[in-house]
N, C-alpha and C positions, 0 to 999 in steps of 0.2 A: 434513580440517578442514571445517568448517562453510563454506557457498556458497549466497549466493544469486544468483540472475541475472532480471533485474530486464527487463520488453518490454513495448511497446504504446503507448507513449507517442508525441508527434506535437503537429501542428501542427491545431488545431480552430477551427473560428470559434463565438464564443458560442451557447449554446444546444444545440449539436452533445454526444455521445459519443465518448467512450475506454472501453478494454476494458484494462486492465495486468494482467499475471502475473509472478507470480515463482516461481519452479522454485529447489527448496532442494535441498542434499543435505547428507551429514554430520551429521544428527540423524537421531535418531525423530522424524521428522516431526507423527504422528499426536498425540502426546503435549503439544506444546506448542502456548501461547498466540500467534499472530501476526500481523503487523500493518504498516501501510504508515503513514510519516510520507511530508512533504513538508517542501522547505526551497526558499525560494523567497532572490532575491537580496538581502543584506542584514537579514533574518527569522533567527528562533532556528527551529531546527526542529520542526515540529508534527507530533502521533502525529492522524491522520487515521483512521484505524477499527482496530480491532481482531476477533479472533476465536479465542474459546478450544478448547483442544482440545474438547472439546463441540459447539462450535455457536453460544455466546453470542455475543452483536456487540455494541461501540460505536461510538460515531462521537463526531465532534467536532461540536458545533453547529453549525459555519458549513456543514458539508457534510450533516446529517440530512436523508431524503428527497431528495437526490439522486447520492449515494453509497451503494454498497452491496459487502460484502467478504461472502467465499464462500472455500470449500477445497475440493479435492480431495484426498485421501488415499492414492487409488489413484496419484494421479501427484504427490506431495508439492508440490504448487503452492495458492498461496495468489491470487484474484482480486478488482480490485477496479473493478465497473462502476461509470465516473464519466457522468453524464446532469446534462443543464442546464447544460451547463459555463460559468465565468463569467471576465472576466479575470482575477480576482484567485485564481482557482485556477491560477495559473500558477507554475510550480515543477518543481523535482527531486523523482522521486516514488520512494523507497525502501522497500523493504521488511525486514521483521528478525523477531525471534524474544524472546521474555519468558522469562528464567530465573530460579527462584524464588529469592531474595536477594543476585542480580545485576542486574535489572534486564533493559532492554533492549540488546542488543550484537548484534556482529556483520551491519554495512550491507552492503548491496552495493551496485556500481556508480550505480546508481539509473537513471531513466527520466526524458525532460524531456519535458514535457506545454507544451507552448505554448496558449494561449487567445486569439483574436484578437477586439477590439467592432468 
């Protein structure tokens, strides 16, 4: 079955880097759209960047320019360098997979990214 496994996450003080990855198995990796939400306490969960099999990227405004998401293909991991970090980027940081007329599905564990002012 489909797996992701979600690392990197931590305790930062403002302004500071994170580096998360998440390592999938159980797809064609290469094939599909993916993407990292966060869900912070009490917050609807938010789709933080994205990245199509291609290469396309989004992001969500509140992170543009200091978030950036990246793949590798050779080792089915999706990357998402976070710079400038701020408190309110404080959250569970998941990653998942886009299936065409299902949606987004299939979380893993997730990763807790602390931010400290």
């Amino acid at each position: 079955q489909v797996q992701f496994v979600e690392s990197g996450g931590g305790l930062v003080q403002a302004g500071g880097s994170l580096r998360l990855s998440c390592a999938v198995s159980g797809i064609i990796f290469r094939s599909y759209t993916m993407g990292w939400y966060r869900q912070a306490p009490g917050k609807q969960r938010e789709l933080v960047a994205s990245i199509s099999s291609g290469g396309g990227t989004n992001y969500a405004d509140s992170v543009k320019g200091r978030f950036t998401i990246s793949r590798d293909n050779s080792k089915n991991t999706v990357y998402l360098q976070m710079n400038s970090l701020k408190p309110e980027d404080t959250a569970v940081y998941l990653c998942s997979y886009y299936r065409a007329g299902l949606g987004w599905g299939n979380w893993g564990q997730g990763t807790q990214v602390t931010v400290s002012s």
